[in-house]
C-alpha atoms as one frame of an Amber mdcrd trajectory, in Angstrom:
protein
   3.636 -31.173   1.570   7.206 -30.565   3.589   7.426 -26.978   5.018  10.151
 -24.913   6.251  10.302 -21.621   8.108  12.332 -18.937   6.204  13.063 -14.665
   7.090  12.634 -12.854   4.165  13.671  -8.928   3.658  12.345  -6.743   0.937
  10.847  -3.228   1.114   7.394  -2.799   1.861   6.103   0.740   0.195   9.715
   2.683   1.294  10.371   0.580   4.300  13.083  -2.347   4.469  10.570  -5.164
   5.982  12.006  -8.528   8.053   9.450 -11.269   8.204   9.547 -15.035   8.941
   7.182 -17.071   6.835   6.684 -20.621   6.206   6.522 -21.672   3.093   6.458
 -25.383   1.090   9.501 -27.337   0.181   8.223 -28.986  -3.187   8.898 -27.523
  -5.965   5.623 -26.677  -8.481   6.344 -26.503 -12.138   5.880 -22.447 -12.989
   3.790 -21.579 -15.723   4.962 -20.051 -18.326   3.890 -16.797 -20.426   2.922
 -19.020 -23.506   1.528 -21.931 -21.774  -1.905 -22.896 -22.705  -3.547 -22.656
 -19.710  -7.699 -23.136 -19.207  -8.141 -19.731 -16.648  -4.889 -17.636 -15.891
  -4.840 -15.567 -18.881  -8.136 -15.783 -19.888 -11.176 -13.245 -19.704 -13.276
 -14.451 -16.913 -15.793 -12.177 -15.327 -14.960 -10.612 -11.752 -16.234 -12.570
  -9.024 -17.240  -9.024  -7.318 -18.688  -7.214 -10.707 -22.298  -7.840 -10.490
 -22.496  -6.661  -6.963 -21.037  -3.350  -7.782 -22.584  -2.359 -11.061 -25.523
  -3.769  -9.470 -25.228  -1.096  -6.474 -25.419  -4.541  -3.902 -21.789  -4.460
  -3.033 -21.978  -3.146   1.136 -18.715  -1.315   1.447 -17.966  -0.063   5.447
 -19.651   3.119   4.427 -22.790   1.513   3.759 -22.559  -0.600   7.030 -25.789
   0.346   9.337 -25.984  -1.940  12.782 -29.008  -1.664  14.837 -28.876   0.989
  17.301 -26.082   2.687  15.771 -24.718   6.326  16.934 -22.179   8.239  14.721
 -19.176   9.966  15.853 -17.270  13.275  14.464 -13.607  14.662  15.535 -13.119
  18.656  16.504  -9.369  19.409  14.745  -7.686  22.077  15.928  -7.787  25.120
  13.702  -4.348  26.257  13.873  -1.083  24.899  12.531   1.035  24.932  15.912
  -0.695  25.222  19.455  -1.445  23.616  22.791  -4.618  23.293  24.568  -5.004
  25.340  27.926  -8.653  24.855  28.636 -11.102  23.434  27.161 -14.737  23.206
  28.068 -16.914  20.291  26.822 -20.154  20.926  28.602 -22.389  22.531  26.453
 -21.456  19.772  23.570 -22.372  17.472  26.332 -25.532  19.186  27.274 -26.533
  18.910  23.441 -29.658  16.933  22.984 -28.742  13.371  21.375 -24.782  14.102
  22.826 -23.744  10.070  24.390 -20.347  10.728  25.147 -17.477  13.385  24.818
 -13.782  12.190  24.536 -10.376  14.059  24.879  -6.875  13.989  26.067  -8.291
  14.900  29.526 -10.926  12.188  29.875  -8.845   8.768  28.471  -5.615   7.543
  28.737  -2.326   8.618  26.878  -2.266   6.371  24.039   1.258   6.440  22.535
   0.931   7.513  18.781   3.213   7.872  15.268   5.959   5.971  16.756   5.395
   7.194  20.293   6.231  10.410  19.127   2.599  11.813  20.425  -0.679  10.669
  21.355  -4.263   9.645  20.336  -5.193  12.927  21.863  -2.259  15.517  22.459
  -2.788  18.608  23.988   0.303  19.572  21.734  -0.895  20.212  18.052   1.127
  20.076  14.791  -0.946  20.925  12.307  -4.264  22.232  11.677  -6.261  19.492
  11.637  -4.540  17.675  14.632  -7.304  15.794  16.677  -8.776  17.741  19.666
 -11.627  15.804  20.873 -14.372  12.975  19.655 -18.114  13.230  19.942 -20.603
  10.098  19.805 -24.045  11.369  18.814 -27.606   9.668  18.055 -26.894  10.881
  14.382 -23.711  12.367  12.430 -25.757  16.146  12.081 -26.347  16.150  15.955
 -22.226  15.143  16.380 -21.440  17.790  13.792 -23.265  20.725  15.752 -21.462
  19.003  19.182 -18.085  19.692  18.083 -18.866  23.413  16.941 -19.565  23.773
  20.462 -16.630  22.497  22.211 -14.933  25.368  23.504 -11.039  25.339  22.935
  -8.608  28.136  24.376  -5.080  27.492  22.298  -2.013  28.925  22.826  -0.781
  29.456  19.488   2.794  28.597  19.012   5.163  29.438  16.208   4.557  27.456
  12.878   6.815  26.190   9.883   5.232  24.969   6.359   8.557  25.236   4.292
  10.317  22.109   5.013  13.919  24.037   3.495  13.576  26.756   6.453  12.909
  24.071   8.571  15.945  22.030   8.365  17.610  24.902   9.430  19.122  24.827
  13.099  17.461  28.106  13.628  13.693  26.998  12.780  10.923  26.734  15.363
  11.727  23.010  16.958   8.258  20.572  15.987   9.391  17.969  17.756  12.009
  17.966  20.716  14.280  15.743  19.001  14.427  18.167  16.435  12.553  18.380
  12.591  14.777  16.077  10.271  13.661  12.027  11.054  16.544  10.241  12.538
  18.305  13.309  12.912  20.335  12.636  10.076  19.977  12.510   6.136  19.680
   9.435   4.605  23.115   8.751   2.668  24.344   6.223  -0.033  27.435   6.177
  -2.063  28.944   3.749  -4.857  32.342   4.244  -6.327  34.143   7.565  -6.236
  32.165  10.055  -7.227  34.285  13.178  -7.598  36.604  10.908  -9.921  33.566
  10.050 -11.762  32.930  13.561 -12.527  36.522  14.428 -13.236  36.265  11.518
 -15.979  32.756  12.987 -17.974  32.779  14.163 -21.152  29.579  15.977 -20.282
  28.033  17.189 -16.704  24.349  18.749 -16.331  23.078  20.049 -13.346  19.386
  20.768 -12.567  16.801  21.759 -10.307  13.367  19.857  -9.902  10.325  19.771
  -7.810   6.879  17.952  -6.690   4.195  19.421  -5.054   2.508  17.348  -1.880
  -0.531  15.269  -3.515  -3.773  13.864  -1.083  -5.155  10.428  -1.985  -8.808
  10.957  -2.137 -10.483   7.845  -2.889 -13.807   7.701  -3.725 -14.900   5.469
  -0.495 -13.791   8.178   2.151 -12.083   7.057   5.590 -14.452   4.948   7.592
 -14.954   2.241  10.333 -17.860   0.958  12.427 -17.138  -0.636  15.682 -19.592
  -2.965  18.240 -17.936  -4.179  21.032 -20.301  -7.616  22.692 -19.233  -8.387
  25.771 -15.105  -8.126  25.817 -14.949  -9.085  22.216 -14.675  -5.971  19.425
 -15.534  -6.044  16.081 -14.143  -3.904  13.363 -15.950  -2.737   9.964 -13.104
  -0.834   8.584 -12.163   0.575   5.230  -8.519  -0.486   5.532  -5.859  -2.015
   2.799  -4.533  -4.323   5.988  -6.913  -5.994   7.979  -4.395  -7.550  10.523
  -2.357  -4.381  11.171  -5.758  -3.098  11.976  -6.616  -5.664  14.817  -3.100
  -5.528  16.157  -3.346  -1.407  16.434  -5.936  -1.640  17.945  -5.345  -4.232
  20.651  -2.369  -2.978  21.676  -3.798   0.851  21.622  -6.797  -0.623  24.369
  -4.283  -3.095  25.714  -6.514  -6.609  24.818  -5.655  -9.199  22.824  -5.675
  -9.388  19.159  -7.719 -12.719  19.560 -10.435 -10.435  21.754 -10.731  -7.754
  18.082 -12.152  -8.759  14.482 -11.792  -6.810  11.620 -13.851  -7.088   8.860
 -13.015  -5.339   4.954 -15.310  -7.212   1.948 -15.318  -3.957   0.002 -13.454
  -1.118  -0.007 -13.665   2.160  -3.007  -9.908   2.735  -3.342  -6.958   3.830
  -1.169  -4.056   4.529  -2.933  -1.864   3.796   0.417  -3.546   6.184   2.373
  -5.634   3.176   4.203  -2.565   0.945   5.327  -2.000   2.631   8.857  -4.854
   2.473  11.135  -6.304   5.697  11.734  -7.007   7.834  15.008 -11.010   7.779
  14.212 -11.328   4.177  14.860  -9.710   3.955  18.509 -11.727   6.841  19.157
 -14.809   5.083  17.672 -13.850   2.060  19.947 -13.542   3.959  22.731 -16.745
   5.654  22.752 -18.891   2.752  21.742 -17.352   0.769  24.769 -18.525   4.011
  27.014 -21.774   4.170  25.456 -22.845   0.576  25.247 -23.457   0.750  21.725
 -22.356   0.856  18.184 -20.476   3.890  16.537 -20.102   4.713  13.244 -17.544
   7.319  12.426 -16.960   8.663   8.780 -14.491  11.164   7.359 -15.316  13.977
   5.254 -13.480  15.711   2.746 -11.975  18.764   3.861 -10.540  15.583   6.990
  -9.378  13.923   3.902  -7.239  16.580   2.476  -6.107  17.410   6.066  -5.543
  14.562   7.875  -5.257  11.122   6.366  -2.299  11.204   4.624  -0.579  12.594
   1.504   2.168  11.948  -1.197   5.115  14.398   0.571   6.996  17.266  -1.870
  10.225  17.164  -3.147  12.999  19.346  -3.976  15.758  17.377  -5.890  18.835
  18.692  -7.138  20.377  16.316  -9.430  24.189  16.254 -11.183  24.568  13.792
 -13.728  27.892  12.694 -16.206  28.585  10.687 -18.869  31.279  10.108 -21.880
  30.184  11.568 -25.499  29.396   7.410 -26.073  26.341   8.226 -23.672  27.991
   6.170 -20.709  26.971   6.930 -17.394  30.401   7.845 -14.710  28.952   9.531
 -12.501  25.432  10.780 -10.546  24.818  12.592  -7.303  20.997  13.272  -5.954
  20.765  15.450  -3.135  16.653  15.975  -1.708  14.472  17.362   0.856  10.824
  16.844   1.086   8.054  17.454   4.098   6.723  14.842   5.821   4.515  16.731
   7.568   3.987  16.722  11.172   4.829  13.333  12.593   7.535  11.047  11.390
   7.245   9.587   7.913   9.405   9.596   4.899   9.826  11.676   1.845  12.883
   9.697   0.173  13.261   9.931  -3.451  16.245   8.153  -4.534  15.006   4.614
  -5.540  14.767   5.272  -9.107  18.231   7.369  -9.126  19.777   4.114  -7.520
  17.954   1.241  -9.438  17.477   2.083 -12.578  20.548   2.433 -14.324  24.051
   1.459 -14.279  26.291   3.936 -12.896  29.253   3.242 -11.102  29.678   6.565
  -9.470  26.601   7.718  -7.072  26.463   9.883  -4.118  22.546  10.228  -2.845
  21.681  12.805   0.321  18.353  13.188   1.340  16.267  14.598   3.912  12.796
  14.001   5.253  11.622  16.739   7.260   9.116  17.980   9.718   6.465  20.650
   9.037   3.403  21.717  10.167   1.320  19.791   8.149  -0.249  16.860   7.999
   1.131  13.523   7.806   2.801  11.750   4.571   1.925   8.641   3.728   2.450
   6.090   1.173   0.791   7.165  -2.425   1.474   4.712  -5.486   5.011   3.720
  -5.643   5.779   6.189  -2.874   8.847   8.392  -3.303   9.143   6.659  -6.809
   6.896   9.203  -8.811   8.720  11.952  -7.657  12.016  10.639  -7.925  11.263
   9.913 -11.927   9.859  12.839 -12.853  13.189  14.767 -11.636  15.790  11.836
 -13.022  13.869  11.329 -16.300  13.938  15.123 -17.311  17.720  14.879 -16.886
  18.432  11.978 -18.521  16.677  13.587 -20.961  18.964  17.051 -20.666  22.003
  14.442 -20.871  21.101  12.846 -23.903  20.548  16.366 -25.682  23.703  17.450
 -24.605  25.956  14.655 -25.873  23.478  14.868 -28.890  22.166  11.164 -28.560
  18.386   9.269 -29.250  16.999   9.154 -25.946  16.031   6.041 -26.200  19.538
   4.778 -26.961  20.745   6.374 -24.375  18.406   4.314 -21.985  19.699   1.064
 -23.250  23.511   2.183 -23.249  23.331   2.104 -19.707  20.627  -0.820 -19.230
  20.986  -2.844 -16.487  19.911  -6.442 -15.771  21.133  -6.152 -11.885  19.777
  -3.965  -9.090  22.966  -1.776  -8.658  21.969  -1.880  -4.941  22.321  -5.193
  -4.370  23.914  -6.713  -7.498  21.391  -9.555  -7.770  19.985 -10.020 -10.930
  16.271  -8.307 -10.996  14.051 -11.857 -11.641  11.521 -10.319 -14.509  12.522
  -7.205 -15.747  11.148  -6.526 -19.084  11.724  -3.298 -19.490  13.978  -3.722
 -22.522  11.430  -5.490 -24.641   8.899  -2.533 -23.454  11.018  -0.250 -24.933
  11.466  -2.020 -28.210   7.170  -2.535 -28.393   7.032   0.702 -27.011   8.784
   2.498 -29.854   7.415   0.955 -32.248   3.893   1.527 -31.070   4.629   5.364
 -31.360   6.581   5.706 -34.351   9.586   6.460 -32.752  12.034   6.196 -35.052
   9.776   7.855 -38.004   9.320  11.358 -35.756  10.237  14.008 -37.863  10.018
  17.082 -35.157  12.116  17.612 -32.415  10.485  17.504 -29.118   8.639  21.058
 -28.149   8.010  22.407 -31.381   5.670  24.798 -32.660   5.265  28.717 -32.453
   2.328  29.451 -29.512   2.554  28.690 -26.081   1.591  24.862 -26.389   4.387
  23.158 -27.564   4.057  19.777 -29.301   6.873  16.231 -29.493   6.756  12.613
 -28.645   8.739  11.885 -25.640   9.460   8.727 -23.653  10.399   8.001 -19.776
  11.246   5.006 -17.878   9.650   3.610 -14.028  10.955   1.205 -11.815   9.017
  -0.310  -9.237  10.240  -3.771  -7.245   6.708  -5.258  -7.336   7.852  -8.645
  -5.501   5.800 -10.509  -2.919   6.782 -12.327   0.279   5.532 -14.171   3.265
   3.739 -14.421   5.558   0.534 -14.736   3.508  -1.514 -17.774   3.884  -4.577
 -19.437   2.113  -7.010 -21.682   3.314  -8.939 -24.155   0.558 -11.486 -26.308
   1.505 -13.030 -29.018  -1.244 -16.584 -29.670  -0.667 -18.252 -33.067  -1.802
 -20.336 -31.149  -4.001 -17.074 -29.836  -6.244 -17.288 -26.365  -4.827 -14.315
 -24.673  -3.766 -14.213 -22.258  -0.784 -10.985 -19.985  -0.493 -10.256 -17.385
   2.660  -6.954 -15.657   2.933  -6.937 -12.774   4.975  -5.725 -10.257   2.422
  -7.531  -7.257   1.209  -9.582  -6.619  -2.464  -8.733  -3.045  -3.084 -10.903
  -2.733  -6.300  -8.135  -4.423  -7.852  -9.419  -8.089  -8.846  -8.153  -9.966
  -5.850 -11.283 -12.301  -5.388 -11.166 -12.843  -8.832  -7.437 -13.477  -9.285
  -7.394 -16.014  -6.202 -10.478 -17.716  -8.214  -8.270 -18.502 -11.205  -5.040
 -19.793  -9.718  -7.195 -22.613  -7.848  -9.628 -23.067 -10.851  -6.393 -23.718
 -12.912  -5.133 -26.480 -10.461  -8.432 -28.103  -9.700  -9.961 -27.375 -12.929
 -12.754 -26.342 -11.132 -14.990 -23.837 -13.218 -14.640 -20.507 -11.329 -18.517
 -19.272 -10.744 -17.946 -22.395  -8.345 -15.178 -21.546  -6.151 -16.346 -18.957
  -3.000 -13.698 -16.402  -2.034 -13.808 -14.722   1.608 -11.172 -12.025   2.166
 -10.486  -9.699   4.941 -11.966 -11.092   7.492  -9.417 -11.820  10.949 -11.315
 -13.923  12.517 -12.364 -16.274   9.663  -9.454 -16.109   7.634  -5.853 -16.631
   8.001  -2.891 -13.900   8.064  -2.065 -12.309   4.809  -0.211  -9.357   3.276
  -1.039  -5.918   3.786  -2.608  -4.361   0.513  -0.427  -2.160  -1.421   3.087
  -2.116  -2.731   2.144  -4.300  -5.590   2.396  -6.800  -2.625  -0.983  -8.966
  -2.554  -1.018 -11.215  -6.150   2.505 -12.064  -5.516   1.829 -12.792  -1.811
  -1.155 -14.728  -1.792  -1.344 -16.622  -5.320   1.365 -19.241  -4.310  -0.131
 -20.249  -0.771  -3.520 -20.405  -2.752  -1.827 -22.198  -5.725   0.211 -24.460
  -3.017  -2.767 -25.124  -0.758  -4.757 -26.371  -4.370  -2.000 -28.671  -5.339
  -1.796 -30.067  -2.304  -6.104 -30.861  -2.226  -5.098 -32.314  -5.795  -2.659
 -34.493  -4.734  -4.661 -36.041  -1.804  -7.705 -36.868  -4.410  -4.704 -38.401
  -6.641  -4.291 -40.590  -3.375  -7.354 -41.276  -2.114  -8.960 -42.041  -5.893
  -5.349 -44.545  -5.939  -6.283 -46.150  -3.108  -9.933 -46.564  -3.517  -9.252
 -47.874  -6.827  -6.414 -50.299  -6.184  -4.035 -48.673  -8.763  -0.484 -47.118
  -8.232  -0.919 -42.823  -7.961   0.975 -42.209 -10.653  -1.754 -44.174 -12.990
  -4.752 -41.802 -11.812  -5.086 -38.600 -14.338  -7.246 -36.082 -12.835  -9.474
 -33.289 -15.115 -12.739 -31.263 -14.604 -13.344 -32.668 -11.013 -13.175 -36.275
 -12.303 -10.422 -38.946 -11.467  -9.686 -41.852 -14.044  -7.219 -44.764 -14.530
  -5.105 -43.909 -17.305  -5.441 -47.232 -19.164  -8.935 -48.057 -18.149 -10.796
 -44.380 -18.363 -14.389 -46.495 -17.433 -12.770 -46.650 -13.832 -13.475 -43.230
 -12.478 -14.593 -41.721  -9.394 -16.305 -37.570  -8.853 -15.268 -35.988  -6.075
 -18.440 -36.309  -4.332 -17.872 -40.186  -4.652 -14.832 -40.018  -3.462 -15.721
 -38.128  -0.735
């Protein structure tokens, strides 16, 4: 099939992402939402289910390799500090101690947009990383790093990310503690005219609290170098970023480092950067000679993989007694702990209704804490909770139906952009929606009752972009048998993936889908995909698997055409069998044809 090579923008989590992808030329007839279709849309048992309710599933925190060692971290203890001494010998005098890393023994490895280091003698937040310990088992590693002694100078701190945008605050970071040095701005229309113009203005104060991610399969990787060549067991929603982390942090090349992810027990965003732990573990199993598995626990998962950063949003919002919208303005501030990240908010202020009049300011600022990262819809959540509430103050106010509210100011653009949003269907959700909960019949206002628990149906609104783009690609290969074999190196999250790949190929092939073999994140066996999150990987990955099967159909079209001395366009093609339209006793299987 012709392909061409095309960039693509569109925000990845909360970052605007460039990419150039190629992608195919012909044009495939879409399926649509009441087709009658053999698989998509049909209950078909998961291609992973019997191997986890069976307990068989290996996830990386079941991986054992022969002669495996385990490694821990030592975090520092305090929220601000730098390291004057510190003393590694008895750790390494421990019986069953391999190897002792820190910043004093391996080479400054930039980190968090060369903002710091794999190991920095300058700490951020309590539960920085101070030093790595390979053991002969994980208790033996454990006791090591209680007995690495560390003398700190302790430094002034900052948790409250409003005192810290202050000019006056103790400096995290030389360049200062607000990211880009700047707030991140956007304005539409005129706003103070908008304002002048309302019927009806409400002003609030909201805020989030910072959430951790916690999944049940904890933060893991095992590594085995052989030779110059590394290999990667990592619990990771982005197998590729992995690889190309770590090649670049060792200075090899990507084609020298395999990463591996079959299973993984949830992530929630946390698992889309590569963490510290597995340079470290790569480091110290090249020292040693042998394999390292390194695992964290849970107070390191509260601590130091991540989190979903706090908010404080105060919102002004306008409107006409006719419950139109003139006029918004969103101003924010949220931690993003120590090391650059972002705790932006605004999406759903900006998106998800029209309004003519906006003015968003918003800050994402250091603390000394640990790290945001992307949670579910990141910055979304907390933007809706605030804008919802007031939409809901607004509607009180001018004494209008929430609900009709919502759909006075409906929009079928992204007010951003003004391109029409491609499959919005949050209108008809809202007219299922109320009927579901017997809207209209509710007879008590919202928060009734006498006590302390207050009763009322309410409704809110979300917005998330949920598109896909390249570069994802799928390989398919046929075998003469009338198996299928599909490898794209995306991720399975928990989320269906090897099933959902399954049924776009068993639709085009009509191949039944307990025949078709999926292999996912695997870098060296697979090629590039999507990372695993942003509602990114069905969109990303089903065309090039659907485009890779119509292409395998069309070539048995051809070669069953040829074979049988009849123009293509005669041959009809169903459940791995190719006939002559007029003459059906003229048929070939793909295993004769191939």
């Amino acid at each position: 099939m012709p392909r061409k090579i095309i960039k693509s923008k569109y925000f990845v989590e909360d970052e605007l992402v460039e990419t150039i992808g190629e992608v195919s030329t012909d044009e495939v007839k879409d399926w649509q939402s009441n087709e009658n279709l053999k698989y998509v849309g049909k209950e078909i048992p998961r291609k992973d289910g019997y191997d986890k309710v069976s307990g068989s599933a290996v996830y990386t925190a079941d991986k054992v390799l022969p002669n495996m060692t385990h490694a821990k971290i030592l975090r520092c203890s305090l929220p601000h500090a730098s390291i004057k001494k510190i003393i590694t010998k008895k750790a390494k005098d421990l019986p069953g101690v391999l190897a002792v890393i820190t910043h004093e023994n391996t080479q400054q490895i930039p980190w968090y947009y060369n903002t710091s280091f794999l190991f920095d003698p300058h700490l951020r937040y309590q539960g920085d990383e101070v030093a790595c310990v390979a053991a002969e088992s994980e208790i033996i590693a454990e006791q090591a790093i209680r007995m690495i002694e560390v003398e700190y100078e302790e430094l002034p701190f900052e948790l409250d990310s409003e005192k810290s945008m202050k000019p006056e605050a103790v400096k995290i970071h030389d360049w200062g503690n607000i990211i880009r040095g700047r707030p991140f701005t956007d304005k539409r229309g005129d706003i103070e005219k908008g304002f002048a113009e309302a019927d009806v203005i409400v002003e609030d104060l909201f805020s989030t609290q910072v959430v951790v991610h916690n999944p049940l399969e904890y933060h893991c990787s095992v590594v085995n170098w052989e030779g110059s060549k590394l290999t990667i067991w990592d619990s990771t929603q982005y197998v590729f970023g992995v690889r190309d982390t770590i090649a670049e942090s060792l200075g090899i090349p990507s084609s020298n480092v395999r990463v591996i992810k079959e299973h993984m027990g949830g992530g929630f965003g946390s698992k889309l950067e590569t963490g510290k732990y597995t340079v470290m573990a790569a480091l110290l199993a090249k020292e040693i000679g042998r394999p390292v598995k390194i695992t964290m626990d849970r107070k390191e998962m509260n601590l130091a993989v991540g989190n979903r950063p706090n908010s404080v949003q105060k919102l002004k919002v306008g409107a006409k007694n006719d419950g139109t919208l003139v006029a918004m303005s969103h101003y924010a501030f949220g931690t993003v702990g120590g090391y650059p990240s972002g705790a932006g908010c605004s999406w759903p202020f900006r998106t998800l209704y029209k309004c003519k009049n906006i003015s968003v300011e918003e800050y994402s600022v250091v603390t000394n804490a640990g790290k945001a990262r992307p949670m579910r819809a990141p910055g979304y959540v907390q933007g809706i909770f605030a804008f919802e509430q007031i939409i809901d103050e607004l509607a009180e106010k001018i004494g209008m139906d929430p609900l009709e509210f919502r759909l006075k100011n409906y929009t079928d653009t992204d007010p951003t952009s003004d391109l029409p949003y491609t499959s919005k269907k949050l209108k008809e959700a809202y007219v299922k929606g109320a009927v579901a909960i017997g809207w209209k019949e509710r007879r008590s206002p919202a928060g009734y009752g006498n006590g302390s628990l207050k009763q009322g149906i309410g409704m809110a609104s979300q917005i998330w972009w949920g598109g896909g783009g390249p570069t994802s690609f799928a390989t398919l290969k046929l075998n003469a048998d009338g198996s299928l074999n599909i490898l794209s190196g995306t991720q399975d999250i928990g989320t269906g993936t090897y099933t959902a790949l399954a049924i776009i190929a068993a639709e085009v092939l009509d191949i039944p889908v307990d025949r078709i073999q999926v292999t996912l994140g695997d870098t060296e066996t697979c090629p590039i995909a999507s990372i695993s999150g942003g509602s990114l990987t069905i969109p990303s990955v089903t065309p090039a698997v659907r485009d890779a099967a119509e292409q395998i159909k069309s070539k048995l079209i051809s070669g069953a055409a040829a074979v049988l001395e009849v123009p293509e366009e005669k041959i009809i093609y169903a459940e791995g069998v190719l006939k002559v339209k007029e003459d059906e006793s003229k048929q070939l299987s793909i295993l004769e044809l191939m």
